[in-house]
N, C-alpha and C positions, 0 to 999 in steps of 0.2 A: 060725193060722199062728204059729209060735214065731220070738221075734222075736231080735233079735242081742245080746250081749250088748253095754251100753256102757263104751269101754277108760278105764283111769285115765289121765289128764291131770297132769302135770307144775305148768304153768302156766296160765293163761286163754287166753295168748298161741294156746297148743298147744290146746285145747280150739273157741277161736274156731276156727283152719282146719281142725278137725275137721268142725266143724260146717256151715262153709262147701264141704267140699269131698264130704257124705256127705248123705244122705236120713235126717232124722230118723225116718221112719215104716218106716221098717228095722229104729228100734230103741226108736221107742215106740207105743205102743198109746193114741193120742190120744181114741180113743172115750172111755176109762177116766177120760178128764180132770174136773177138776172143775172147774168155774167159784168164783175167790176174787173175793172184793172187799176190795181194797187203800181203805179209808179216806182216808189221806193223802194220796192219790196225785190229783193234779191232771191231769185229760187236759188234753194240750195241745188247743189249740183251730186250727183253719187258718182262713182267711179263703179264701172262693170267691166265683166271678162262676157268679153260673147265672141261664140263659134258660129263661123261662117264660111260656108263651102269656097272656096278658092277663087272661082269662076264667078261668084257673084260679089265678092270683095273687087276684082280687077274690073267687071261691071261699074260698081256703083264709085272706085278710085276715076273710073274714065268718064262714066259723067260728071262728078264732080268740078274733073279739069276741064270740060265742054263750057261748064257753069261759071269755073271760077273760085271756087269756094273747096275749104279741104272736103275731106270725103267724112268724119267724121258729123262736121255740121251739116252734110247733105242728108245723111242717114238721120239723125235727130230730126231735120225738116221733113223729110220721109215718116219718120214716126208720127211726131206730133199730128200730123194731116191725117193721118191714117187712123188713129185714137179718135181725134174730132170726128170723122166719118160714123166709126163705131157708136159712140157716144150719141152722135145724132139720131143713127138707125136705133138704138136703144131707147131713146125716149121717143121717140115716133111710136114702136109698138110699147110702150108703156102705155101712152095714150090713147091709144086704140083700147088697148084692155081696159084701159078705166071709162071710157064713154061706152063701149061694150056692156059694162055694169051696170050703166043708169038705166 
């Protein structure tokens, strides 16, 4: 699917409600995307309360110590891999649907 062309922008100002008020995947082809790694760039960090059954807290506290590592960075490494997995099967059938199209 050819996609739209994106219009010249004045300011950011102008650019911002562009963006705000149009579907970027109108006018880019995000499969295409490359993942950067910005060096510098410090993620912010959030602070969360999360409930977890008892059993799988002294779980993932015991592998931790198996590993070495608190339990709190095992679970974030836990997550993050698990997101990437999702993320990947996500654009797999994205892909699928849009070759499906042609």
């Amino acid at each position: 699917m050819k996609k739209k062309t994106i219009p010249k922008f004045k300011d950011e100002s102008q650019e911002r409600e562009f963006w705000h008020t149009h579907d970027s995947t109108e006018y880019i082809n995000w499969n295409n995307g490359e993942k950067v790694i910005l060096p510098k760039l410090k993620p912010s960090i959030k602070t969360i309360s999360l409930r977890l059954p008892e059993n799988l807290l002294n779980e993932l506290k015991l592998l931790a110590n198996k590993k070495g590592v608190p339990y709190q960075s095992l679970l974030k490494m836990f997550l993050s891999e698990r997101v990437d997995e999702e993320l990947k099967k996500l654009s797999m059938k994205n892909n699928k649907e849009e070759m499906a199209q042609l």
